[in-house]
MARMAR-412866 format. One record per atom (N, C-alpha, C): atom name; x, y, z. Coordinates in steps of 0.001 Angstrom, whole numbers, plus 500000, padded with zeros to 6 digits. Layout:
// residues N
<site><loke>CA</loke><X>X</X><Y>Y</Y><Z>Z</Z></site>
...
***
This chain:
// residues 96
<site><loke>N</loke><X>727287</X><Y>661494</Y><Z>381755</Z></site>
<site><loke>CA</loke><X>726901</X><Y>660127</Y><Z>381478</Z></site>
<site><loke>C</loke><X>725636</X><Y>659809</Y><Z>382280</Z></site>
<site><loke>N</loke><X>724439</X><Y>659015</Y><Z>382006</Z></site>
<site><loke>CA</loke><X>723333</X><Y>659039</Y><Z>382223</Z></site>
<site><loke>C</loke><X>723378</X><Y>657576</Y><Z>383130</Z></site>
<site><loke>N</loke><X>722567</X><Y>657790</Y><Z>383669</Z></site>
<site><loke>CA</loke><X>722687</X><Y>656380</Y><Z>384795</Z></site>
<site><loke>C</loke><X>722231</X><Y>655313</Y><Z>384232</Z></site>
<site><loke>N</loke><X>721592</X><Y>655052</Y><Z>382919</Z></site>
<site><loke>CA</loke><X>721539</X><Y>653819</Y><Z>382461</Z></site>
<site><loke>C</loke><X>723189</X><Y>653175</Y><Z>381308</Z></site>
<site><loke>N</loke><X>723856</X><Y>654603</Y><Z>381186</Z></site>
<site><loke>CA</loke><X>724887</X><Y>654428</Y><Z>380457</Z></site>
<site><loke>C</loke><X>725574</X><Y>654051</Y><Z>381125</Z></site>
<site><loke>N</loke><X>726050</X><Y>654260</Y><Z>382802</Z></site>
<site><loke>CA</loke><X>727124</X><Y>653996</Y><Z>383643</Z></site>
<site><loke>C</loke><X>727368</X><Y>652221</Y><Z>384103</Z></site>
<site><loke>N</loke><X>725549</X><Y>651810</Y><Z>384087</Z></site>
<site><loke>CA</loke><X>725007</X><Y>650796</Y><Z>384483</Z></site>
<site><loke>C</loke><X>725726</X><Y>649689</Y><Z>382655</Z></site>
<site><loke>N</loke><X>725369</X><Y>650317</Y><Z>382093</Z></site>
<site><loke>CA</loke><X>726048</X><Y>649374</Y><Z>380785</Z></site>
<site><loke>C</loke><X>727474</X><Y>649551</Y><Z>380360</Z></site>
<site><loke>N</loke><X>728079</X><Y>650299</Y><Z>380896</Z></site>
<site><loke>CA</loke><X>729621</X><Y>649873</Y><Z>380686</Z></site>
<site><loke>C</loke><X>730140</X><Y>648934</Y><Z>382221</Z></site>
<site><loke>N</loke><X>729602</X><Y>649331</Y><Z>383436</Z></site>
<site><loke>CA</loke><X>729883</X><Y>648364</Y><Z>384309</Z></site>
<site><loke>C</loke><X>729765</X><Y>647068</Y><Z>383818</Z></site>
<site><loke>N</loke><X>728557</X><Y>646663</Y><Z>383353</Z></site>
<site><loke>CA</loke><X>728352</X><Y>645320</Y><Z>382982</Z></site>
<site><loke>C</loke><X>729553</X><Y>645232</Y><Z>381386</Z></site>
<site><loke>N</loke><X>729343</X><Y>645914</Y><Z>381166</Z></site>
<site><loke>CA</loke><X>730699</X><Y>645544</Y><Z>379930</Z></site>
<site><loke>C</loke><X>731761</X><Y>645138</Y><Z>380692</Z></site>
<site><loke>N</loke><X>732334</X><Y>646079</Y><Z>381082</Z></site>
<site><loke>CA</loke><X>733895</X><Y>645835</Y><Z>382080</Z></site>
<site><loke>C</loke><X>733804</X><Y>644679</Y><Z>383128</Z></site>
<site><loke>N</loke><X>732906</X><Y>643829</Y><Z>383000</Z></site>
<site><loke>CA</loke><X>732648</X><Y>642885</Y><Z>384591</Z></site>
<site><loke>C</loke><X>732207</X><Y>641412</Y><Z>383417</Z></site>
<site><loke>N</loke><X>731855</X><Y>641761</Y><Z>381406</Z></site>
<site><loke>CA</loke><X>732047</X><Y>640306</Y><Z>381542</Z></site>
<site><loke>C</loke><X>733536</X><Y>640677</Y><Z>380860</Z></site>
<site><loke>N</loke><X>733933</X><Y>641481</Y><Z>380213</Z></site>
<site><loke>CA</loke><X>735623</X><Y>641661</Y><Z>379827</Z></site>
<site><loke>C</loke><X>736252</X><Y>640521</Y><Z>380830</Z></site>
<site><loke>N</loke><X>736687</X><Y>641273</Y><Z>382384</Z></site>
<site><loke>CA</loke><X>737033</X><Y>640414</Y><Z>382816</Z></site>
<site><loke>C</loke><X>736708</X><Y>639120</Y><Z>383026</Z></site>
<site><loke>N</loke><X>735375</X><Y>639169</Y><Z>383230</Z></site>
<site><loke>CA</loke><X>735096</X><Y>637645</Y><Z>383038</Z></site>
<site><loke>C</loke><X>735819</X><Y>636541</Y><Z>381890</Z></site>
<site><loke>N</loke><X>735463</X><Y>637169</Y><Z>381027</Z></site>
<site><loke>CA</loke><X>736134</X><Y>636346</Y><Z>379683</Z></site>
<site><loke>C</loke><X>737290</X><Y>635785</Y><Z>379602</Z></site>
<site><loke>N</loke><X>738547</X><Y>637047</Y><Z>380812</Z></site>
<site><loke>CA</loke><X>739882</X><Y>636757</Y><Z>380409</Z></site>
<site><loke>C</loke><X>740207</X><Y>636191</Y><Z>381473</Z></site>
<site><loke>N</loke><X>739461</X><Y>636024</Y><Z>382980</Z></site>
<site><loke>CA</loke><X>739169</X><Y>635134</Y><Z>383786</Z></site>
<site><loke>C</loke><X>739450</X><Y>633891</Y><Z>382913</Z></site>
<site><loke>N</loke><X>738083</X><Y>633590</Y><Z>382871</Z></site>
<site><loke>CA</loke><X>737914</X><Y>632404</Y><Z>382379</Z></site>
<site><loke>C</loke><X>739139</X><Y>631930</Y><Z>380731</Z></site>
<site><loke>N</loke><X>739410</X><Y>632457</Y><Z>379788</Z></site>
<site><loke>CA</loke><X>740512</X><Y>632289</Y><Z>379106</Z></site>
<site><loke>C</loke><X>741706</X><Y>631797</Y><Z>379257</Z></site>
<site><loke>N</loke><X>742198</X><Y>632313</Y><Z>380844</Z></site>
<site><loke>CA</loke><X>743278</X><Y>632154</Y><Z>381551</Z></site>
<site><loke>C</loke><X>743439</X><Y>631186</Y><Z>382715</Z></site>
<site><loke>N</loke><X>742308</X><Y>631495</Y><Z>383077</Z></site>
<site><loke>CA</loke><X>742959</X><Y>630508</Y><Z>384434</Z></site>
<site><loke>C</loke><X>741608</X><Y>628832</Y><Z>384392</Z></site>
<site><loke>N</loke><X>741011</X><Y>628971</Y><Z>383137</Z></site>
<site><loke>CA</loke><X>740289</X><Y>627785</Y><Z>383222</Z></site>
<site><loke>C</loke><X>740340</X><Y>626856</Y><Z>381881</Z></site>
<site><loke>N</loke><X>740729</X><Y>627575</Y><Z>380695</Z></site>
<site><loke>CA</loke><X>739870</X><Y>626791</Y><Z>379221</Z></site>
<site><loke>C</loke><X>741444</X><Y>626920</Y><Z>378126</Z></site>
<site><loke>N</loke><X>742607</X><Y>626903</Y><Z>378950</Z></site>
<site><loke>CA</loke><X>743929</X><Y>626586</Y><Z>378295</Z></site>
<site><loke>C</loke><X>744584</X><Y>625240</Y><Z>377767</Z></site>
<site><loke>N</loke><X>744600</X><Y>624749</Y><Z>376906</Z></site>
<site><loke>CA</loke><X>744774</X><Y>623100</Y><Z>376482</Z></site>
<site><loke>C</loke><X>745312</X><Y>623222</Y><Z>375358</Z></site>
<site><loke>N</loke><X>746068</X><Y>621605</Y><Z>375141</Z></site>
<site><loke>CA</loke><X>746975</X><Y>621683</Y><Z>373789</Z></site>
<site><loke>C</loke><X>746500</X><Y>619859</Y><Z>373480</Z></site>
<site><loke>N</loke><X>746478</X><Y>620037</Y><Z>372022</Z></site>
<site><loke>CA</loke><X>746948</X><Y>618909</Y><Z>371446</Z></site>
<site><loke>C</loke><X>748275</X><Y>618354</Y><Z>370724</Z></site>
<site><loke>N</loke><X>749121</X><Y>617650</Y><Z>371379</Z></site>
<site><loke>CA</loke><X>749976</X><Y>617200</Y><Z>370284</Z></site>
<site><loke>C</loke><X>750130</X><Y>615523</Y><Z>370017</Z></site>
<site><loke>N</loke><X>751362</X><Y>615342</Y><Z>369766</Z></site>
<site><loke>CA</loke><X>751704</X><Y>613866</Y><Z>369714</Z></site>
<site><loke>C</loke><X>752893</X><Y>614336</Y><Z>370206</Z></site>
<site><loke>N</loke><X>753106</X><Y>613206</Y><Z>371117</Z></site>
<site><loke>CA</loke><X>754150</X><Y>613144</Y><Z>371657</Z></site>
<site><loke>C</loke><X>754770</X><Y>611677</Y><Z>372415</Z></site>
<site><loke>N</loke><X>755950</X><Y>611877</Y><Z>372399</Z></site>
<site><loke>CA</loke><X>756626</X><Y>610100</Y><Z>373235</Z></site>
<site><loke>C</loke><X>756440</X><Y>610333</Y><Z>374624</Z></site>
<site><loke>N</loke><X>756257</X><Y>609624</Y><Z>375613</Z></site>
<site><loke>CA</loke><X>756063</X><Y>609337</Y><Z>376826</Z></site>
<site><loke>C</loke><X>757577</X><Y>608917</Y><Z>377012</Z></site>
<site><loke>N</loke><X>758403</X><Y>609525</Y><Z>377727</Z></site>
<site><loke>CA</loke><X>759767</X><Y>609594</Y><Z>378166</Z></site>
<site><loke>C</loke><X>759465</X><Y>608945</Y><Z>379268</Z></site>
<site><loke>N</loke><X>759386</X><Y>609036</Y><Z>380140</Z></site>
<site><loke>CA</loke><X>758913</X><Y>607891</Y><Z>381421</Z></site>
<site><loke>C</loke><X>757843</X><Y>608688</Y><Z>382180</Z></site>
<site><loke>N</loke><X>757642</X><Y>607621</Y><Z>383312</Z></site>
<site><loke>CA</loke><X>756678</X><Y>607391</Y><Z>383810</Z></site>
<site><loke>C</loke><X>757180</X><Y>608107</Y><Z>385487</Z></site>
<site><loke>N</loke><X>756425</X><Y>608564</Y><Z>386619</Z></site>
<site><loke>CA</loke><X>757419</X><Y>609141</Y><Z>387549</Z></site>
<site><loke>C</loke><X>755854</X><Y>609565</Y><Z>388868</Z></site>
<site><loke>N</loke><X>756452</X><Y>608705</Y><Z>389983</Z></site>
<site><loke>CA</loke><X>755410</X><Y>608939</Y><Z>391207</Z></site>
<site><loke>C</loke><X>756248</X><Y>609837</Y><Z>391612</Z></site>
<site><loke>N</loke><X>755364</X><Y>610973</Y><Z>392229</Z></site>
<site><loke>CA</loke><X>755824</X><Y>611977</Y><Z>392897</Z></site>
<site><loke>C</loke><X>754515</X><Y>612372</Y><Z>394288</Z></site>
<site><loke>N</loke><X>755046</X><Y>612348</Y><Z>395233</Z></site>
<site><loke>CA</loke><X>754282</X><Y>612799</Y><Z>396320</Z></site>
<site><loke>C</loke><X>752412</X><Y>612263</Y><Z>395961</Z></site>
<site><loke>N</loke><X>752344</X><Y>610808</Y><Z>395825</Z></site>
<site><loke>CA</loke><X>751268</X><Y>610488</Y><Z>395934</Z></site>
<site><loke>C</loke><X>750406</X><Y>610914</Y><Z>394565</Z></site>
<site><loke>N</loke><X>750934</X><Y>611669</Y><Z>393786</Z></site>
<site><loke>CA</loke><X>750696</X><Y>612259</Y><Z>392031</Z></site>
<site><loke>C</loke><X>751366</X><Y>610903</Y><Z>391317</Z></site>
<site><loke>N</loke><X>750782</X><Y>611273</Y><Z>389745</Z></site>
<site><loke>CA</loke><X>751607</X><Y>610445</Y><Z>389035</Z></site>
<site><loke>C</loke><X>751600</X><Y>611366</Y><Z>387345</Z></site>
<site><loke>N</loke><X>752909</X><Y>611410</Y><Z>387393</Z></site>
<site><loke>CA</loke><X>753192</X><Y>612125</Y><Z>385898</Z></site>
<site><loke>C</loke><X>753384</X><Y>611053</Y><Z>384868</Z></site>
<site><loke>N</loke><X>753364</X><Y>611517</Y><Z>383482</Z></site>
<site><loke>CA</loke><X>754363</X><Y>611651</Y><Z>382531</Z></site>
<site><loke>C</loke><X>755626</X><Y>612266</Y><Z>382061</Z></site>
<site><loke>N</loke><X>756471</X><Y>612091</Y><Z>381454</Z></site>
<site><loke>CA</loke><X>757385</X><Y>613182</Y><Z>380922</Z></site>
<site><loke>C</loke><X>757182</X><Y>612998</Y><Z>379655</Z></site>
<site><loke>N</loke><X>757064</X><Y>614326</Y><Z>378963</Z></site>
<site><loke>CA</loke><X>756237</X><Y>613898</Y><Z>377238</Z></site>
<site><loke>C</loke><X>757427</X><Y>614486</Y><Z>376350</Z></site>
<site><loke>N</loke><X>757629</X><Y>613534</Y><Z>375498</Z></site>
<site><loke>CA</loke><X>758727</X><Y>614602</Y><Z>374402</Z></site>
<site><loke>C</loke><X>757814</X><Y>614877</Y><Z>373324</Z></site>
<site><loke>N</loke><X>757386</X><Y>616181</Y><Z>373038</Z></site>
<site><loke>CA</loke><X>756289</X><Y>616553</Y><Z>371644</Z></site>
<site><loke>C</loke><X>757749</X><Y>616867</Y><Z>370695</Z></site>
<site><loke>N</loke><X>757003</X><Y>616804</Y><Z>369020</Z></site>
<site><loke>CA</loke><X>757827</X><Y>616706</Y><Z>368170</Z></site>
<site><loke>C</loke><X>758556</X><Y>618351</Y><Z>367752</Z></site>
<site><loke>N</loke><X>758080</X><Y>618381</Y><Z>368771</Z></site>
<site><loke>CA</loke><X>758663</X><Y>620283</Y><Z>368893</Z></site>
<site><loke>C</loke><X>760297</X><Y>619978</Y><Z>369797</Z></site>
<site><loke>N</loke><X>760447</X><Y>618896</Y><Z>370276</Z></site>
<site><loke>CA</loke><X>761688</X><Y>618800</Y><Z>370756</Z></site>
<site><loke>C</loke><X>761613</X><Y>619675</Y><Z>372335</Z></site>
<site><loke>N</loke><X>759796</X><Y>619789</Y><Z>372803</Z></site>
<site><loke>CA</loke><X>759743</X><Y>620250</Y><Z>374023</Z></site>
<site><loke>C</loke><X>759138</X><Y>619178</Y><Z>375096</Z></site>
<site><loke>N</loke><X>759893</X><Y>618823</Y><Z>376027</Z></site>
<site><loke>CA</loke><X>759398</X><Y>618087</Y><Z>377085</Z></site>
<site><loke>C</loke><X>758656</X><Y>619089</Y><Z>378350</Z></site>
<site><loke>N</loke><X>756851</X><Y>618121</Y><Z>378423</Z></site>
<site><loke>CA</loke><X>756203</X><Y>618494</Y><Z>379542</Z></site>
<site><loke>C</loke><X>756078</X><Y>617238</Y><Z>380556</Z></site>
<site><loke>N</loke><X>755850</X><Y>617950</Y><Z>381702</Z></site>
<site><loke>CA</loke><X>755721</X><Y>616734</Y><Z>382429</Z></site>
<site><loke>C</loke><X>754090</X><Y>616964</Y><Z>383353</Z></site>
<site><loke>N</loke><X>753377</X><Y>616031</Y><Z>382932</Z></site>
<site><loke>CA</loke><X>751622</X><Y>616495</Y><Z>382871</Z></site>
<site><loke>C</loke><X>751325</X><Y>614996</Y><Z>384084</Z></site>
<site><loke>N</loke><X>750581</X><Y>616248</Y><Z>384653</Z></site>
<site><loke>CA</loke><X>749760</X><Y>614825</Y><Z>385731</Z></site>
<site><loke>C</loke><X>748906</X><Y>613986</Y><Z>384823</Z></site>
<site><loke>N</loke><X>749072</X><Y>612970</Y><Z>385437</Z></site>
<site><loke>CA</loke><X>748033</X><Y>611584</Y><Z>385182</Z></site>
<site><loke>C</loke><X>747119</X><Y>610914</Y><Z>386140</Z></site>
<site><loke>N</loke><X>745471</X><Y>610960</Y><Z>385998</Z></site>
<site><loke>CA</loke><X>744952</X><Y>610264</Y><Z>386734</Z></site>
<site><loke>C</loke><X>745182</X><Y>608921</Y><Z>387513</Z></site>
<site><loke>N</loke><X>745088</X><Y>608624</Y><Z>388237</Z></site>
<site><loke>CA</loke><X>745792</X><Y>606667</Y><Z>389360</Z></site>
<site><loke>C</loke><X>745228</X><Y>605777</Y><Z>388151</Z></site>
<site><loke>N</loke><X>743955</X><Y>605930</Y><Z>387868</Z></site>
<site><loke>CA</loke><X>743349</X><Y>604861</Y><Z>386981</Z></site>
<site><loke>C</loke><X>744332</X><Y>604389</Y><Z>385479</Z></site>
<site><loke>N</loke><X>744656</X><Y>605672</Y><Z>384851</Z></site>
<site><loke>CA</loke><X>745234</X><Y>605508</Y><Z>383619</Z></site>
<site><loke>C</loke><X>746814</X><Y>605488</Y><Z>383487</Z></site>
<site><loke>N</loke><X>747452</X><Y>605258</Y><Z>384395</Z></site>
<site><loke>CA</loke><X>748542</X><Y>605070</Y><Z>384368</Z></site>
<site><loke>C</loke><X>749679</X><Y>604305</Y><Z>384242</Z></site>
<site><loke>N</loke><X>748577</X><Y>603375</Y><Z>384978</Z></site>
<site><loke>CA</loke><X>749453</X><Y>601726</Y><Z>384640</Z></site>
<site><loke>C</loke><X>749165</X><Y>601408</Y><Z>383023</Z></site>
<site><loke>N</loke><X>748171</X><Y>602337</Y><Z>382148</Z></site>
<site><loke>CA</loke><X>747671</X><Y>601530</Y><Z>380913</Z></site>
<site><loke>C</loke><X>748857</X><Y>602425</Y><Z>380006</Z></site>
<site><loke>N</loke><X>749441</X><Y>603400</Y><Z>380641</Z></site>
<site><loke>CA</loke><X>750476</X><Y>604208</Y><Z>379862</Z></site>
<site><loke>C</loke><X>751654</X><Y>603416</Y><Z>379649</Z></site>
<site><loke>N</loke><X>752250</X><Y>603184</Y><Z>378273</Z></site>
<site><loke>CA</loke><X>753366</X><Y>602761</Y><Z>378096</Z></site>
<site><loke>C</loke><X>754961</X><Y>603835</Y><Z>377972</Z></site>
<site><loke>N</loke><X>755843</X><Y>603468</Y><Z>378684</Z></site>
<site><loke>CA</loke><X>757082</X><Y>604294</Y><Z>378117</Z></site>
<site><loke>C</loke><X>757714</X><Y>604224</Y><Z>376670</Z></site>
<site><loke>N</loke><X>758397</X><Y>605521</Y><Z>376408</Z></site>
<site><loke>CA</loke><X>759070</X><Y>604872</Y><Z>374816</Z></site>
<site><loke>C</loke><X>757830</X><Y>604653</Y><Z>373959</Z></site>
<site><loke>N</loke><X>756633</X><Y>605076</Y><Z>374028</Z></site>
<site><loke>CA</loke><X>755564</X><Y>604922</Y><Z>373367</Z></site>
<site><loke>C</loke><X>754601</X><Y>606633</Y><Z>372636</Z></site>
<site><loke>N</loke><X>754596</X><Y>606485</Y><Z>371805</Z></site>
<site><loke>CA</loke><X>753836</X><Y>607680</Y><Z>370770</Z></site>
<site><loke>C</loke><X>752333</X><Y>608142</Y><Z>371089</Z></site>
<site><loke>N</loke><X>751810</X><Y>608741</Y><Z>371578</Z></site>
<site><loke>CA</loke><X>750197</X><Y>609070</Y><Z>372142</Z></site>
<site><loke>C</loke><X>750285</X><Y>610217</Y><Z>371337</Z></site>
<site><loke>N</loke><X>748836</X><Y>610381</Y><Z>370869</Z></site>
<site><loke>CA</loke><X>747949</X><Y>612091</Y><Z>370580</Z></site>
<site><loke>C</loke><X>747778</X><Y>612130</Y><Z>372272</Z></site>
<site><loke>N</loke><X>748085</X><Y>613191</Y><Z>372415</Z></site>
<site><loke>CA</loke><X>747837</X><Y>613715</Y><Z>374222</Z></site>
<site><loke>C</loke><X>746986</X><Y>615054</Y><Z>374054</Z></site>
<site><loke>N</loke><X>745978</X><Y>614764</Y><Z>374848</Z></site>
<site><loke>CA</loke><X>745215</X><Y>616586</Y><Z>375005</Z></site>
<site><loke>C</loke><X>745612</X><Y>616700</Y><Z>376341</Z></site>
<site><loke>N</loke><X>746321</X><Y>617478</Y><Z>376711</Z></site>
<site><loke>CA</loke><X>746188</X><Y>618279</Y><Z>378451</Z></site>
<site><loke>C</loke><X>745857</X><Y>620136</Y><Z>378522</Z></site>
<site><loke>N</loke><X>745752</X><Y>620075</Y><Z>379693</Z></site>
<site><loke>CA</loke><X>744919</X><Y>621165</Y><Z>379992</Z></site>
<site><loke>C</loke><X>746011</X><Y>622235</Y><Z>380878</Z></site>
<site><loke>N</loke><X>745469</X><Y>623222</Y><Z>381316</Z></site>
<site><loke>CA</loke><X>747393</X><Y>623912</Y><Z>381995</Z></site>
<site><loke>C</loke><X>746226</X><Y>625261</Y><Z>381963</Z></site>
<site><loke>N</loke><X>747066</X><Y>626069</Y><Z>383123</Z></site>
<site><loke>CA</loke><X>746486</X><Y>627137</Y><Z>383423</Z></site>
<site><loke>C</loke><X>747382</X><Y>627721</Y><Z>384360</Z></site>
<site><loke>N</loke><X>747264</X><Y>628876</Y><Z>384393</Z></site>
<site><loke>CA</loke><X>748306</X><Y>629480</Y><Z>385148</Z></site>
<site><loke>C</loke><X>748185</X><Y>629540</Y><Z>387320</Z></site>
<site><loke>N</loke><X>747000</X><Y>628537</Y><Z>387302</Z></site>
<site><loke>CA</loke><X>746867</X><Y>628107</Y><Z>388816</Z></site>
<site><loke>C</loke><X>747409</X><Y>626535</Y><Z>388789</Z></site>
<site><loke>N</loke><X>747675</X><Y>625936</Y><Z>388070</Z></site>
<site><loke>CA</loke><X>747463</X><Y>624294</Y><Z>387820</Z></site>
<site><loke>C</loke><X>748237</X><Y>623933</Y><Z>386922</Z></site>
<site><loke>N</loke><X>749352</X><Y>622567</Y><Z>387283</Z></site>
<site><loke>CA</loke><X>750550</X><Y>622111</Y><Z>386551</Z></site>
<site><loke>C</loke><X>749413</X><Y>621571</Y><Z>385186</Z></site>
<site><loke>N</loke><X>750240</X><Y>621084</Y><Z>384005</Z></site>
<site><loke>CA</loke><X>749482</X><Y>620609</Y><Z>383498</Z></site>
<site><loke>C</loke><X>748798</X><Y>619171</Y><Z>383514</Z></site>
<site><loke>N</loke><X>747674</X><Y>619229</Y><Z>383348</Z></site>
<site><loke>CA</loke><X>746794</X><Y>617701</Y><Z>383283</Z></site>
<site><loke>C</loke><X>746297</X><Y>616597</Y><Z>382244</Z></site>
<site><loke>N</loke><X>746447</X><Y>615364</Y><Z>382568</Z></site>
<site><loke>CA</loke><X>745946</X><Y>614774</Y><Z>381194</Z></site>
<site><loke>C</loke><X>744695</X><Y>615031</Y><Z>381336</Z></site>
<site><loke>N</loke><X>743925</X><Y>615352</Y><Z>379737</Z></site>
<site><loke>CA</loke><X>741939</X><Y>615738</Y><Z>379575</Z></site>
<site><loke>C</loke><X>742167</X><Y>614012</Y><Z>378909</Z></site>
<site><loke>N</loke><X>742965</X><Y>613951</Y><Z>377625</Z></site>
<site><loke>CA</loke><X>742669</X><Y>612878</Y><Z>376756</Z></site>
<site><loke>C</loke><X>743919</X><Y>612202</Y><Z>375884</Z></site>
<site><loke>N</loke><X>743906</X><Y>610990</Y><Z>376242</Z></site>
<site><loke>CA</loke><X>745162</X><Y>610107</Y><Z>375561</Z></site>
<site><loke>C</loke><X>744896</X><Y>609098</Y><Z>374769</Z></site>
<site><loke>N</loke><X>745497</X><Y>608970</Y><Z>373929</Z></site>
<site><loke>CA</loke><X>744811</X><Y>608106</Y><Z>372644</Z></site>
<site><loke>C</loke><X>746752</X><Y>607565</Y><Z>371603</Z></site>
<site><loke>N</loke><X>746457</X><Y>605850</Y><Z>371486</Z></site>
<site><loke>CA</loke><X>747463</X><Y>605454</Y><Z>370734</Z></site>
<site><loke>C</loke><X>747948</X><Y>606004</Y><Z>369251</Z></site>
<site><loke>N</loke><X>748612</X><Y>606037</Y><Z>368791</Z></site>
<site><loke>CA</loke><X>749050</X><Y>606540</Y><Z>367772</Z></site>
<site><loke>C</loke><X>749151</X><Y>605632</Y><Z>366234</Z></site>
***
């Protein structure tokens, strides 16, 4: 193998990982609709508990600002974000 060939699979194999880096532990998110089961302070955090119509409950951090505007017993399109370093987060919440 020729030293400009060795030099171009390194860089292959270095953005590979890059890619699945980044795939995994940064650019993971879901959209659904789902009910807001309640509302819940925990250690200075503030969640949701979400029932999506999959009959699966998440329970996703919520920014301080948008929380009081969250209703319980209430239907949202929810985008959150989740990664295998990081519980999941609200990106975007919107009425139904």
């Amino acid at each position: 193998m020729t030293k400009n060939n060795k030099k171009l699979v390194i860089l292959l194999l270095c953005l590979i990982i890059l890619f699945i880096v980044y795939y995994f532990f940064i650019s993971s998110s879901t959209v659904a609709i789902g009910t807001v089961d309640k509302k819940i302070k925990q250690n200075n955090n503030n969640y949701i508990e979400v029932k999506f119509e999959t009959n699966e409950i998440k329970k996703i951090l919520v920014p301080q600002i948008v929380f009081p505007l969250i209703d319980e017993k209430r239907t949202y399109l929810i985008k959150y974000r989740y990664n295998l370093l990081r519980t999941p987060f609200l990106d975007k919440i919107e009425t139904k």
